[in-house]
ZAMARGU-4260 file (C-alpha; in steps of 0.2 Angstrom, whole numbers, plus 5000, padded with zeros to 4 digits):
<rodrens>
0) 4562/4959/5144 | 4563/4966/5161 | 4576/4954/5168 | 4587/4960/5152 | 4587/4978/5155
5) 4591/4975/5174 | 4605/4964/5167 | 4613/4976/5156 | 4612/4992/5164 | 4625/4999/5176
10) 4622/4997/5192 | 4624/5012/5206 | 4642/5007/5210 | 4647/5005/5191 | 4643/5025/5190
15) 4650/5030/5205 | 4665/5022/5200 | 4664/5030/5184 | 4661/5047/5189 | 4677/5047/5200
20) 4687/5040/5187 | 4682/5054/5175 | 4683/5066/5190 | 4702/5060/5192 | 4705/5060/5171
25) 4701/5080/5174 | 4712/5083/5188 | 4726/5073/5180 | 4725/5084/5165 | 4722/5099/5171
30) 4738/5095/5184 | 4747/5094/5170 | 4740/5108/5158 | 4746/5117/5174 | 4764/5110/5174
35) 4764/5113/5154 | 4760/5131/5159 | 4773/5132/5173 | 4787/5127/5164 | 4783/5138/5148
40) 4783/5152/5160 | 4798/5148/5168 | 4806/5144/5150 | 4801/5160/5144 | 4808/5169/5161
45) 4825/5158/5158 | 4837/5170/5155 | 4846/5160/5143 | 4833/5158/5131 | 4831/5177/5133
50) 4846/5180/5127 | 4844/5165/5113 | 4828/5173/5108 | 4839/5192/5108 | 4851/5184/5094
55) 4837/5175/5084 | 4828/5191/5081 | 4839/5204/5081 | 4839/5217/5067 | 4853/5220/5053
60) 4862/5236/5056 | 4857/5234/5075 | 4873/5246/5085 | 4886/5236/5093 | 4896/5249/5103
65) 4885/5256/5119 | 4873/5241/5118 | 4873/5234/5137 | 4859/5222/5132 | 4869/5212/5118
70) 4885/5213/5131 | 4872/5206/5145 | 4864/5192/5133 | 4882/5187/5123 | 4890/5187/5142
75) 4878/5173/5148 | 4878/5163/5132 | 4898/5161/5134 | 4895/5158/5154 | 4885/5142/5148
80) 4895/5137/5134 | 4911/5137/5142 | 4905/5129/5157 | 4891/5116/5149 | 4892/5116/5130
85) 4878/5123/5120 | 4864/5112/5113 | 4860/5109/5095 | 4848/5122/5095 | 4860/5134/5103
90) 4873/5132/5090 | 4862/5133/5077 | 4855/5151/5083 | 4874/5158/5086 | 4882/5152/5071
95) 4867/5159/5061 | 4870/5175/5068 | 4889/5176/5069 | 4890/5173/5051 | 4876/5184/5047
100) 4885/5199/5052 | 4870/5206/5058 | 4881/5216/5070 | 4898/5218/5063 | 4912/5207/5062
105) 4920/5208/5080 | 4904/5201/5088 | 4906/5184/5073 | 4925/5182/5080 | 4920/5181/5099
110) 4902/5170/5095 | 4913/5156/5084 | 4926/5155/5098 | 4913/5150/5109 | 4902/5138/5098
115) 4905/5123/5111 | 4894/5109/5109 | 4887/5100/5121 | 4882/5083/5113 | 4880/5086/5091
120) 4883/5099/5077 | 4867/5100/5068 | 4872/5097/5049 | 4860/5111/5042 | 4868/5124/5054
125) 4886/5121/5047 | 4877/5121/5028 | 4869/5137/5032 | 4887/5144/5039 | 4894/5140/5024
130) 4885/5146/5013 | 4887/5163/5021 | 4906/5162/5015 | 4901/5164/4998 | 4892/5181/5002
135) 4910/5191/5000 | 4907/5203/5015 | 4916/5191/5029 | 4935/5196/5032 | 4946/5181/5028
140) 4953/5181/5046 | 4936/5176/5052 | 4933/5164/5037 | 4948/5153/5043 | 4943/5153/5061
145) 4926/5147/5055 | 4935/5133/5046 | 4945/5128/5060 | 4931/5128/5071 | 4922/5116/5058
150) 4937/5105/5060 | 4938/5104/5077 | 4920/5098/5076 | 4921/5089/5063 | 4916/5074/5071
155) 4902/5079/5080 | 4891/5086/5068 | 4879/5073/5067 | 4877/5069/5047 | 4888/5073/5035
160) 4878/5068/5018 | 4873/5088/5017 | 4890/5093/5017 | 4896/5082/5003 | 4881/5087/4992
165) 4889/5106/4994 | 4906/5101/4990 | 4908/5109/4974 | 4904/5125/4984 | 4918/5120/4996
170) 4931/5116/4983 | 4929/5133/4973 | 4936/5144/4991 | 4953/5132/4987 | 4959/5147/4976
175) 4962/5157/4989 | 4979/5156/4994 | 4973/5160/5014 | 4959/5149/5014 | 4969/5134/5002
180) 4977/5122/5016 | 4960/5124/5029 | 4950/5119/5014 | 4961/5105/5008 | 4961/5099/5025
185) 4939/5101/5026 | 4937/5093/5008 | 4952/5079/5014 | 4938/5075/5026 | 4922/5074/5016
190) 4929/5065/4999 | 4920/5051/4993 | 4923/5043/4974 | 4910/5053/4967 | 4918/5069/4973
195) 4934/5067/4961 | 4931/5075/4945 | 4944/5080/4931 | 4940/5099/4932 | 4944/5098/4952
200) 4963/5088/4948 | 4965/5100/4936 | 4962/5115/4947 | 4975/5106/4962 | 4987/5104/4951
205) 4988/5124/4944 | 4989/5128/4962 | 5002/5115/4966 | 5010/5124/4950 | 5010/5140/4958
210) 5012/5137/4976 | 5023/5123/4974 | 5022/5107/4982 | 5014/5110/4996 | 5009/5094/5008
215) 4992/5100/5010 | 4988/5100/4991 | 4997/5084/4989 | 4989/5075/5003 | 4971/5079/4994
220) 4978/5075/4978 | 4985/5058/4985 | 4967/5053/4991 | 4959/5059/4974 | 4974/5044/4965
225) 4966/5031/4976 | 4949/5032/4974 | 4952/5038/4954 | 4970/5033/4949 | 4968/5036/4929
230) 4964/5055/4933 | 4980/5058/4943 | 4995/5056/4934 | 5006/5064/4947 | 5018/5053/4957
235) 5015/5056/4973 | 5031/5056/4986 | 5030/5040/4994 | 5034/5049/5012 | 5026/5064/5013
240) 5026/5075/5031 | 5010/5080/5040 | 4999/5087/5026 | 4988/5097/5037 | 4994/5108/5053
245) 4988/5103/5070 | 4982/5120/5074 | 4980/5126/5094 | 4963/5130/5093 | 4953/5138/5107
250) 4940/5125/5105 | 4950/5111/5111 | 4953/5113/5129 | 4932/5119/5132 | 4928/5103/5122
255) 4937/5091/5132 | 4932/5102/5149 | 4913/5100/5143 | 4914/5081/5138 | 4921/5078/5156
260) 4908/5086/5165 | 4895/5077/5153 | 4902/5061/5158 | 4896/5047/5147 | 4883/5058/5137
265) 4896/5063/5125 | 4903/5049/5123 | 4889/5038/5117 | 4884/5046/5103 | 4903/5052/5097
270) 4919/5049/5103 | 4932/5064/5103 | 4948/5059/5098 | 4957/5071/5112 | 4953/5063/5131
275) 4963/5066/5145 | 4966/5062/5163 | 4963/5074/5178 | 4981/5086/5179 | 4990/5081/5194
280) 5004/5091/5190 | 5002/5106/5177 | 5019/5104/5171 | 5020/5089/5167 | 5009/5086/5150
285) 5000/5069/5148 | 4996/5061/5133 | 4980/5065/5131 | 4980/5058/5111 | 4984/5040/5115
290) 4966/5034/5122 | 4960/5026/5107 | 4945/5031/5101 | 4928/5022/5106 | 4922/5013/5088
295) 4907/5022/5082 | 4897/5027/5068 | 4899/5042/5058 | 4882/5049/5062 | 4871/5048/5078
300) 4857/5032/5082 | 4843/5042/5072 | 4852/5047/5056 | 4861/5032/5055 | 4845/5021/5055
305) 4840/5031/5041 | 4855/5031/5031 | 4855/5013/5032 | 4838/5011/5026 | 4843/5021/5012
310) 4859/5018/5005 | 4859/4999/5014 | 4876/5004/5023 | 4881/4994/5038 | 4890/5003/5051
315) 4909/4995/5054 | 4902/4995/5075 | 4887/4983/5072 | 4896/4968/5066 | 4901/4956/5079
320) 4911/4942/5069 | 4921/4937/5055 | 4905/4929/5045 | 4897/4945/5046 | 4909/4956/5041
325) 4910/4942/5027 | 4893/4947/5022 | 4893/4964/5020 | 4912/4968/5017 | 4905/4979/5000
330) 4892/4989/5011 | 4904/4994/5029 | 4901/5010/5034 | 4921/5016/5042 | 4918/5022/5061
335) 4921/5043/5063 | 4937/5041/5071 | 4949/5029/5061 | 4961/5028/5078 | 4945/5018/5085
340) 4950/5003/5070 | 4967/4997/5080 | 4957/4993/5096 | 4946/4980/5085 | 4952/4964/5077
345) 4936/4965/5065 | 4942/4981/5059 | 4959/4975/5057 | 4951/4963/5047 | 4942/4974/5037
350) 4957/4983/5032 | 4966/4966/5029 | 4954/4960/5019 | 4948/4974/5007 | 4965/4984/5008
355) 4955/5002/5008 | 4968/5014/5003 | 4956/5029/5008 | 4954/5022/5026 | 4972/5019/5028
360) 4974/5038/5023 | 4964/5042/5037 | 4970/5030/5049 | 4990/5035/5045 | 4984/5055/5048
365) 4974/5050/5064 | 4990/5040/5070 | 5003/5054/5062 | 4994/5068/5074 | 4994/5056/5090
370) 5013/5051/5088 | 5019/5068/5082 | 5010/5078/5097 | 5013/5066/5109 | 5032/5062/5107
375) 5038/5076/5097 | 5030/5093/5101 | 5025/5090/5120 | 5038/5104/5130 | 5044/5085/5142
380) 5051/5078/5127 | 5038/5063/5128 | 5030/5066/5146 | 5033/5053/5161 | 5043/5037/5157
385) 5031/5024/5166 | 5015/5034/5157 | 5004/5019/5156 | 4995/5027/5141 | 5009/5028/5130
390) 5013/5010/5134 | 4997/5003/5131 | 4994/5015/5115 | 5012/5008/5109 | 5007/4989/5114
395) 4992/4990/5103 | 5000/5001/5090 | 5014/4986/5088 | 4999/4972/5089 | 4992/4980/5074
400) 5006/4980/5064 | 5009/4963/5068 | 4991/4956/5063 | 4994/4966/5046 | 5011/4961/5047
405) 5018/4978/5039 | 5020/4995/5048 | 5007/5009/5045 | 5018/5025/5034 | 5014/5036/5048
410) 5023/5027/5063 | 5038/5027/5052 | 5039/5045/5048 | 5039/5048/5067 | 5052/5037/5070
415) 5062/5047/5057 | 5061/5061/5066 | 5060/5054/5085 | 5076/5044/5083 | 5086/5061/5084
420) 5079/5067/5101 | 5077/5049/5108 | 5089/5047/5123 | 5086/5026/5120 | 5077/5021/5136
425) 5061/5030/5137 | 5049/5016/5132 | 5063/5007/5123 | 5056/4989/5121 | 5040/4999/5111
430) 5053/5012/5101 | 5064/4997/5094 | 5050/4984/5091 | 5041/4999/5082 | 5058/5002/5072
435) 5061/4983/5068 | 5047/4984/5057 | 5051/4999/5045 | 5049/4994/5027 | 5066/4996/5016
440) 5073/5010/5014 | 5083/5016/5000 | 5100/5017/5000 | 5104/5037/4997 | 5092/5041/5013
445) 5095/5026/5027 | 5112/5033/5032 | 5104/5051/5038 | 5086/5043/5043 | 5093/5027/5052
450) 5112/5025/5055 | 5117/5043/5057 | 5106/5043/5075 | 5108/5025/5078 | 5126/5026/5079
455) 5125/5041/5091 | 5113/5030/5102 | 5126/5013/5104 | 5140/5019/5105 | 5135/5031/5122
460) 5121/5018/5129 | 5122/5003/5140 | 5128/4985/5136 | 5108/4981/5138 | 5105/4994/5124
465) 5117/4988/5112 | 5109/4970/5114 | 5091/4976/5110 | 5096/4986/5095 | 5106/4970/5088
470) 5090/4960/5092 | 5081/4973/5083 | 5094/4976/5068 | 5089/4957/5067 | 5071/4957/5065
475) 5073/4971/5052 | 5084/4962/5041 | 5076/4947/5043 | 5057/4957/5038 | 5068/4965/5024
480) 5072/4948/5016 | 5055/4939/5020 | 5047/4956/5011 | 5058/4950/4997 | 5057/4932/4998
485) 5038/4934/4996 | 5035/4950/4983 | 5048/4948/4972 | 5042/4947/4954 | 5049/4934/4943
490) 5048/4942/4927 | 5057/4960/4932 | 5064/4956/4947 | 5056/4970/4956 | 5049/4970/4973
495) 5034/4979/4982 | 5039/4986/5000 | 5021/4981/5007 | 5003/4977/5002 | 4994/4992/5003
500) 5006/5006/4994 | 5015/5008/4975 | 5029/5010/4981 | 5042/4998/4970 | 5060/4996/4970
505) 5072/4987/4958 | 5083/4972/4963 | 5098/4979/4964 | 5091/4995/4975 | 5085/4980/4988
510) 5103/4974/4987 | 5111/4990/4990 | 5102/4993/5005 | 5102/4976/5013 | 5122/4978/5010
515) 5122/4994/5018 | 5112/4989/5033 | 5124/4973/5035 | 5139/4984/5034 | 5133/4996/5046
520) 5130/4984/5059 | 5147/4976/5056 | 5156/4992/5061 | 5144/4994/5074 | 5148/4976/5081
525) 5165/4979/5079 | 5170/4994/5088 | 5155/4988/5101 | 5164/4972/5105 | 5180/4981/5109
530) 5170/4993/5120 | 5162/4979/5130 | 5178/4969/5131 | 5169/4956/5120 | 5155/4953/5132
535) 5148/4935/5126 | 5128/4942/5130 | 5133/4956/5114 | 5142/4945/5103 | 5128/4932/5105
540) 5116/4946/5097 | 5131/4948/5083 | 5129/4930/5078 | 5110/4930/5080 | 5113/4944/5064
545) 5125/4935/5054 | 5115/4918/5056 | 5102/4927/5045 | 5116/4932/5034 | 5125/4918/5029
550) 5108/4911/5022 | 5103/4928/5011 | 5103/4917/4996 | 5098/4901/4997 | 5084/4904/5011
555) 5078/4919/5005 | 5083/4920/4987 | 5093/4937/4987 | 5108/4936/4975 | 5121/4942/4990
560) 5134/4937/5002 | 5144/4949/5012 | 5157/4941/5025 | 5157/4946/5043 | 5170/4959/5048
565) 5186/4953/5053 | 5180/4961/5071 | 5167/4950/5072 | 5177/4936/5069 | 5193/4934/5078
570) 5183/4939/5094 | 5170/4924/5092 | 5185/4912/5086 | 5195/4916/5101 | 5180/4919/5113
575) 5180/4911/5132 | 5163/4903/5126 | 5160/4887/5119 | 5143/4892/5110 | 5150/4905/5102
580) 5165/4896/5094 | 5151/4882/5088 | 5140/4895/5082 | 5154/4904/5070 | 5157/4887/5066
585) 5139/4884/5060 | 5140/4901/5049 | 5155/4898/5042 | 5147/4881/5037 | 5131/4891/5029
590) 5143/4903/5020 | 5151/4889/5012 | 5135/4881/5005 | 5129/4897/4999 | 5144/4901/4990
595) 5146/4885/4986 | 5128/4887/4977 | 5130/4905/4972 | 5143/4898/4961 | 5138/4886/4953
600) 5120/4898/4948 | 5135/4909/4942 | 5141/4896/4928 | 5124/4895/4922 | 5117/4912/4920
605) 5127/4928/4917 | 5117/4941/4927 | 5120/4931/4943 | 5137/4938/4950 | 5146/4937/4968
610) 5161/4948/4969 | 5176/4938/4968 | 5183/4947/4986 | 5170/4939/4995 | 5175/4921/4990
615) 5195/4927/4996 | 5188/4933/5012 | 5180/4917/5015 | 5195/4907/5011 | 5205/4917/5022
620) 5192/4912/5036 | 5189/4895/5033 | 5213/4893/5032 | 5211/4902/5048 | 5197/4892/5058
625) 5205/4875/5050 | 5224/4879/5055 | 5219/4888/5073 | 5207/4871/5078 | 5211/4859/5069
630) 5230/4859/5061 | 5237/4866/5076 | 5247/4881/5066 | 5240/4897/5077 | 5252/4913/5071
635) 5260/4904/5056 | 5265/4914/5040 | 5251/4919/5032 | 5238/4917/5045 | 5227/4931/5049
640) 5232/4935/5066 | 5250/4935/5066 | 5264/4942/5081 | 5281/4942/5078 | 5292/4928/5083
645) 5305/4938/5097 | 5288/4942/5104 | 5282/4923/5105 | 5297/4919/5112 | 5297/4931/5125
650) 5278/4926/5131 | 5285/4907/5136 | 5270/4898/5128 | 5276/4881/5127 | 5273/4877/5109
655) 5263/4893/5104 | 5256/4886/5087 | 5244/4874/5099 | 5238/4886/5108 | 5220/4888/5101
660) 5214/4871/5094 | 5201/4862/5099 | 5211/4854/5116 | 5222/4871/5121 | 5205/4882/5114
665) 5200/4891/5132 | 5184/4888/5130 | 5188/4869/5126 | 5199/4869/5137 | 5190/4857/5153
670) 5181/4847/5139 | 5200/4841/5133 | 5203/4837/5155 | 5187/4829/5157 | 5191/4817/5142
675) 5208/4815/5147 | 5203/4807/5166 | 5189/4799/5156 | 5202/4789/5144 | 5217/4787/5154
680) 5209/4787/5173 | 5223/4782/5180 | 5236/4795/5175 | 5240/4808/5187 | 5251/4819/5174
685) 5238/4827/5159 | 5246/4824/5142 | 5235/4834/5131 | 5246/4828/5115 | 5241/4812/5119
690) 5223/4816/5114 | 5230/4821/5096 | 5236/4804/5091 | 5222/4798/5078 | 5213/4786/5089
695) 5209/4796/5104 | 5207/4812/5091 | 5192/4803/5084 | 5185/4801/5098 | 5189/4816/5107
700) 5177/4823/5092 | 5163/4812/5096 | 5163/4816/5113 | 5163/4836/5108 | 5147/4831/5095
705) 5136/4821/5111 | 5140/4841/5120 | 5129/4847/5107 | 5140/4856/5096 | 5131/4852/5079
710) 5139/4869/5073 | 5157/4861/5073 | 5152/4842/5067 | 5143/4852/5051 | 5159/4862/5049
715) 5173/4846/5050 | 5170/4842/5031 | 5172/4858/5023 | 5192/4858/5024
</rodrens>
């Protein structure tokens, strides 16, 4: 019994050892009892949380004029803010008390311009702030800047799900005319389906009765016929302007001055959609809207784990691949800034995929505000022409629009409105790709949106330029009828212009404007051609555009065939380059088996009609390519290019009427002299005539055919 108490008690080292460990536990814990103290000391001497501590607890009614202590405290809270940002519990204290009016009104005007945050907006401070509007006693002046202050934080405050549940609160300052467009914009931002009520389209639509059609009222109305299209009636312009202001506030500048110094702070829990580069040179602006927003969530780490438990919402930023995003397509959560989607194929995807009208809303403002300040309103008409950002911001803009393969509404209203200050070589391969992929558009407006500037820019630019805009005239004519070729309806023969809006046009517009566009860009080869001197690089880009249409309708199905120019013509007839001659060659082949079908189509239904001029053109052509290559009878009676006989003498052209076919042709001309010394080696005077007997024409043929010019052996049985 002995031996087991000596076993099992604690030896003398086993309490020594003990006793200095709880020696240590008490000097560790009074150390830090005494740091605890130290730094509550040193918090409650801060000066700052002085002055936080003044503006909690002020009094109502406290003086404002004479009062050096809130002029000392107010002083030091804008120090910080401009120079670090306020913290969430800072923001809260000052937005509480501005809007309190605890001192007046002029101390809530300077407090709001100073609310900078340094990482968040706390949700319940911005509830609380709005609640104060509904008091009455705040002057409406200092109602909209709190307004635009809430929208230049917009996507900072850090949850938004109290906001929305205070929405109808929001909605009933829409009444006031002041207030209307900054609370428009505000409930623009925090619409969801549940938000759209009857009562609320019928309270836009007296104000749009009264104010008129104003774009800010319409641009809310257009996202309430998206998410509920049987309680808005209202046609809704398919090309609306900007529906809300971009507005100089005095936030923007300290925000993007605070998130610099913050570093990578800021930007890991929300991305602001206004970046910029150190200023090298203060006149030159740079583009500090074409940085692409980081894809985040809407709300930070902490509230978005809970919003996720609860309503099972998956945040667009935590899928990784296509089989995911498969999985939850019904539960994605869209990122805060919708500029962050065209950096990710997944969210290209997404928007593919489910075709969300209200993100595409948001994603065509986002863009509209980027383009529109950036290229339009900046005072260096569009900052440095080697930018890198506005190059790779285009690049990814343009890569977008090809995986959706349509153009976003936004890009196209800026180039409406950039094509009339463009000079057409600041970032020109971007500008005409962008402009290549406009959808239709009607015929009463392309002339003053399109051809009107267009025409200005060819005819005082470069050769080069002319080029890329043919090329580009191309793509879009050859978009225009694909777009057709795939959405036309059988049944009514209309045609949607793209995927994700309503905006419908009847066959016969579509025609019109395809036959205004070719029209256009045969006066603009014509007189182009002459300017150049018929340069074979521009004319090659001509017949690139009439390639596409000789085949209008049997490749893409359009009920329309409209000749080329007679400016087009002669010059590639008579042009110094083979190609070229084999090429017009080839159309006029494909003009003949359209028309050749259109007419037949014609015989058996009576709404199919091709006007009765185009088939005499292409008569006159086809007498005039046959007699000039073929027959031998250039400048007869009743060809197209005639001269007069005095002057034909005069020029001392042996036998005149030979002077273009296919052996005397200049640009045939040392095919006919290399078959010459090929048949009759031994000859040491060229007899071109020879080659004309039937024999040797044959071959002559065959040996043109094994060059490669298909174009001319599919046009020898049309005559």
């Amino acid at each position: 019994m002995a031996t087991k108490l000596n076993l099992s008690a604690p030896s003398d080292s086993d309490l020594s050892s003990l006793a200095d460990q709880t020696a240590s536990s008490r000097s560790i814990n009074r150390s830090l009892r005494v740091a605890e103290k130290e730094r509550r000391k040193n918090e409650a001497e801060d000066p700052f949380v002085l002055a936080l501590k003044y503006f909690s607890d002020v009094e109502a009614g406290t003086p404002l004029f004479g009062n050096d202590e809130f002029e000392k405290n107010l002083v030091l809270v804008e120090r910080l803010a401009y120079s670090k940002g306020l913290s969430p519990e800072a923001i809260s204290i000052m937005l509480e008390f501005a809007m309190s009016l605890r001192m007046g009104n002029a101390p809530c005007v300077r407090v709001l311009k100073c609310l900078i945050p340094t990482t968040v907006v706390p949700q319940g401070a911005v509830v609380r702030a709005v609640v104060w509007l509904g008091v009455g006693k705040i002057p409406i002046n200092t109602q909209i800047l709190f307004i635009k202050w809430v929208l230049t934080v917009f996507d900072l405050i850090d949850a938004k799900d109290q906001l929305r549940a205070v929405y109808g609160f929001i909605f009933s300052f829409v009444t006031d005319e002041n207030l209307c467009p900054f609370i428009c914009h505000l409930l623009y931002l925090l619409t969801r389906k549940e938000s759209v009520r009857v009562f609320r389209v019928r309270k836009l639509l007296e104000l749009q009765s009264k104010l008129g059609r104003q774009p800010f009222l319409l641009h809310l109305l257009s996202l309430y016929k998206v998410f509920c299209p049987e309680l808005v009636t209202l046609s809704i312009p398919s090309r609306m302007r900007s529906g809300f202001r971009n507005y100089n506030s005095p936030w923007k500048s300290a925000l993007i001055a605070v998130q610099k110094r913050n570093g990578s702070q800021v930007a890991s829990s929300t991305s602001l959609p206004f970046t910029i580069k150190d200023k090298t040179n203060p006149r030159k602006r740079k583009h500090c809207h074409l940085e692409l927003p980081v894809l985040s969530s809407l709300v930070n780490k902490q509230a978005q784990t809970e919003l996720s438990s609860s309503r099972k919402v998956v945040p667009l930023v935590q899928l990784h691949s296509l089989t995911q995003l498969l999985e939850n397509m019904h539960r994605i959560e869209l990122p805060a800034q919708m500029g962050s989607l065209l950096g990710s194929s997944l969210a290209l995807q997404y928007l593919d995929c489910v075709q969300d009208e209200s993100a595409l809303l948001r994603l065509n403002f986002w863009l509209g505000y980027a383009l529109h300040e950036e290229f339009l309103f900046c005072g260096d008409g569009g900052g440095s022409q080697t930018s890198e950002e506005a190059l790779q911001f285009l690049d990814k803009l343009l890569s977008s629009q090809h995986f959706l393969q349509e153009s976003f509404s936004s890009s196209e209203a800026f180039l409406y409105k950039f094509l009339s200050v463009w000079d057409g070589s600041l970032l020109r391969p971007q500008i005409l790709s962008l402009l290549s992929n406009i959808p239709v558009v009607p015929s009463s407006q392309i002339g003053r949106l399109l051809f009107e500037p267009l025409m200005q820019l060819f005819f005082t630019s470069s050769l080069f330029f002319k080029c890329g805009l043919m090329e580009c005239l191309s793509n879009m004519l050859l978009k225009w009828l694909t777009w057709h070729s795939v959405y036309a309806l059988e049944d009514d023969l209309d045609i949607s212009l793209n995927s994700h809006t309503s905006i419908n046009m009847t066959l016969s517009g579509f025609k019109d404007s395809v036959m205004e566009l070719v029209h256009f860009v045969g006066r603009l080869a014509s007189v182009g051609l002459q300017l150049e001197g018929c340069h074979s690089l521009l004319l090659s880009f001509i017949l690139d555009f009439y390639e596409a249409v000789c085949d209008t309708f049997l490749k893409y199905g359009l009920p329309l065939v409209v000749m080329p120019p007679p400016g087009v013509f002669y010059p590639a007839l008579f042009s110094l380059d083979p190609v070229s001659v084999d090429r017009l060659a080839f159309i006029m082949y494909r003009y003949k088996v359209n028309l050749t079908s259109a007419k037949t189509q014609e015989k058996v239904t009576e709404a199919f009609h091709i006007s009765r001029q185009t088939f005499r053109e292409f008569n006159q052509y086809l007498v005039v390519m046959v007699n000039c290559l073929w027959n031998s009878k250039m400048f007869n009676p009743g060809m197209g290019v005639q001269l007069g006989e005095e002057l034909l003498l005069k020029s001392n052209v042996p036998q005149y009427w030979t002077s273009f076919d296919l052996i005397h042709h200049p640009a045939f001309m040392s095919y006919a002299v290399d078959f010459h010394q090929q048949c009759w080696p031994g000859r040491k005077d060229m007899d071109f005539n020879s080659i004309k007997h039937s024999k040797p024409w044959s071959w002559y043929l065959e040996y043109l055919y094994s060059q490669g010019y298909d174009g001319l052996k599919q046009f020898v049985p049309t005559p």
